[in-house]
C-alpha positions in Angstrom: 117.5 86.7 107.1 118.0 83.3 109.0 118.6 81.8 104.7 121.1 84.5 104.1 123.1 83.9 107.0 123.0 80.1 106.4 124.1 80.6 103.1 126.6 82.9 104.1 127.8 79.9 106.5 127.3 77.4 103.6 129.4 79.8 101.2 132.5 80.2 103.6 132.8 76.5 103.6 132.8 76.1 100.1 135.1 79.1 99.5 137.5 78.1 102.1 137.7 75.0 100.7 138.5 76.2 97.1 140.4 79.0 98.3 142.6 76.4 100.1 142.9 74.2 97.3 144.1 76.8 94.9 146.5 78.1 96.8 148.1 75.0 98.3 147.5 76.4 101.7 150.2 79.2 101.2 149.6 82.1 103.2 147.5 84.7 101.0 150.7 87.3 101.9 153.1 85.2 100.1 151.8 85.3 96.6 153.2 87.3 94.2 149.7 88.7 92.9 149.3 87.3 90.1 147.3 84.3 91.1 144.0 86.0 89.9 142.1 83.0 90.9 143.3 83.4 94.4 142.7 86.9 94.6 139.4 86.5 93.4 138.3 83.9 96.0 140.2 86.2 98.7 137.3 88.6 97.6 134.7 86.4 98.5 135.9 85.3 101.3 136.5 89.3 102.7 132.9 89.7 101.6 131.4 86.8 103.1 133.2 87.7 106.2 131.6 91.0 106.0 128.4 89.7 105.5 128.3 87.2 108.6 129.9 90.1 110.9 127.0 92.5 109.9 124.0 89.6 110.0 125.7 88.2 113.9 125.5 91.8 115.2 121.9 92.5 113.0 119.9 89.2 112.3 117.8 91.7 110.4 120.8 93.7 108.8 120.5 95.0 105.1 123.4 93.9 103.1 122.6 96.8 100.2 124.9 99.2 101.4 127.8 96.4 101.4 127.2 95.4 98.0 126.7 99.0 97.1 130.1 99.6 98.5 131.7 96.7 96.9 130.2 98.0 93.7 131.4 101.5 93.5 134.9 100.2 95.5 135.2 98.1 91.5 134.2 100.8 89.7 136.3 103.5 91.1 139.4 101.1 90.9 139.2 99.9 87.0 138.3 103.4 86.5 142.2 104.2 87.8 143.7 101.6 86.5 144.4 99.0 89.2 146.6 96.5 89.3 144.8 93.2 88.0 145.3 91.6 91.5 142.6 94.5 93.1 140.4 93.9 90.0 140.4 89.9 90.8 139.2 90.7 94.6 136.8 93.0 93.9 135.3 91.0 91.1 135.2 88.2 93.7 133.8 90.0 96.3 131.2 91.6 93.9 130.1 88.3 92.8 129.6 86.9 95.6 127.2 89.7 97.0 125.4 88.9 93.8 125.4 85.6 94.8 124.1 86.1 98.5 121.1 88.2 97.3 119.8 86.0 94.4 119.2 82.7 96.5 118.3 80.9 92.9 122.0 81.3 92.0 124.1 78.3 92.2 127.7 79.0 92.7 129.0 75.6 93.0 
């Protein structure tokens, strides 16, 4: 699990970065929603976050039932007809996890 969490590390970094950089460093409060680009890197970012808090307090600590949360959690809400900002995140975060537990996945 010592890869996943570096990766995990490596991915914060890079998602910071962009996350920062499309935003203009505005608070993620303060937009108005419709910055789907930012709410989809807000998703990775929650899910990466996720993913380091479960690995620091489990080195060995399956990430399935995250991603099978984050899964279901997209599901459920374009099932209902959520508001394009929810379906950005949870497409983030969802793609992230996908990235996390395919190591031969570049992400840039």
């Amino acid at each position: 699990m010592t890869a996943v969490r570096d990766r995990v590390n490596e991915r914060l970094g890079v998602v910071g970065e962009r996350l920062n950089a499309t935003t203009g460093g505005q608070s993620l409060c303060r937009l108005d929603g419709h910055m789907a680009s930012a709410k989809e890197l807000e998703g990775r970012m929650a899910v990466l976050l996720e993913a380091r808090r479960a690995l620091r307090s489990d080195p060995e600590a399956d990430l399935g039932p995250i991603v099978d949360r984050w899964r279901s959690d997209l599901e459920a809400r374009a099932s209902q007809g959520a508001s394009p900002a929810w379906i950005s995140y949870l497409e983030g975060g969802a793609s992230e996890l996908e990235l996390l537990m395919d190591p031969g996945t570049d992400a840039g």
